[in-house]
N, C-alpha and C positions, 0 to 999 in steps of 0.2 A: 455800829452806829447807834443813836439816841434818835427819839421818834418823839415828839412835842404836839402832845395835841390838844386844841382848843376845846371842852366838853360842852363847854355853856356859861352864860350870862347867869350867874345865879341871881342878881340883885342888880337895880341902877338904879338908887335913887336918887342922882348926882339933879342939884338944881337945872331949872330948864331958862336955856337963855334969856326966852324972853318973861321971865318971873324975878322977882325982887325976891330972896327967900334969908330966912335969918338960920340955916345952916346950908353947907355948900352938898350936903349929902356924900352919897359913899357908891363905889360899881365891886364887885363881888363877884371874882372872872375863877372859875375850875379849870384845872389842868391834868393831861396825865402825861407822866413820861414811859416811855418803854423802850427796852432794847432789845428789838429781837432775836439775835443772832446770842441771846445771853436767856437759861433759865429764869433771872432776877426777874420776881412779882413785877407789874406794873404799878408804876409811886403816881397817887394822887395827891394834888396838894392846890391850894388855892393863894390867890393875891386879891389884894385890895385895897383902896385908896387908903384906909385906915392901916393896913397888914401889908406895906407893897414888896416885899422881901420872902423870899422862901428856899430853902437848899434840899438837893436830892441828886442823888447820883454823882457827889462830887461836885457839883455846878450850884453855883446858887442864880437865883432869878429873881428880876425886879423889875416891879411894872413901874414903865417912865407912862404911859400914858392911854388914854381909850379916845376915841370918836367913832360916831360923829355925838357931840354934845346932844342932850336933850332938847327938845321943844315943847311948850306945852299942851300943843295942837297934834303932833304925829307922834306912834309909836317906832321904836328903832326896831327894824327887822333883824331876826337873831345875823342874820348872814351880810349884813349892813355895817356889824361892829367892825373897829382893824383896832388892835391892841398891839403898842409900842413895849418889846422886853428888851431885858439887856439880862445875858448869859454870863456869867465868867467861871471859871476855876477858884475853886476854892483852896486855899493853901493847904498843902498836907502838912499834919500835924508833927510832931518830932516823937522820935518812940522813945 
């Protein structure tokens, strides 16, 4: 089996609800995958509202989504975020 882990929020500078901003900003979410039952290094690899796609291990992942939205009064606690992915299989290639 595959182990998907959330490392950290590297970045969120996604506008804050209640601000008018003239960019919508960007969240910057690290990941690791591992397989332990397998040798194979463990793959880091990041997504991002700008980058939302990444493949590793056969699988590629795509971030549909983060909350909770920013505010410009409170900070979002690290253990606060929930991030929306979608996994799938990647087609194998033809030899």
């Amino acid at each position: 089996g595959l182990v998907l882990t959330l490392e950290s929020v590297v970045a969120d500078s996604r506008c804050p609800v209640d601000v008018t901003c003239v960019w919508a900003g960007e969240i910057r979410i690290a990941f690791s995958l591992d397989s332990p039952a397998s040798e194979a290094p463990r793959h880091h690899f990041e997504l991002s509202t700008s980058a939302p796609a990444a493949s590793a291990r056969g699988l590629r992942f795509e971030l549909l989504g983060a909350t909770p939205l920013p505010n410009s009064t409170t900070k979002i606690a690290p253990a606060d975020y929930r991030i929306s992915l979608r996994a799938t299989s990647e087609p194998q290639s033809a030899p």
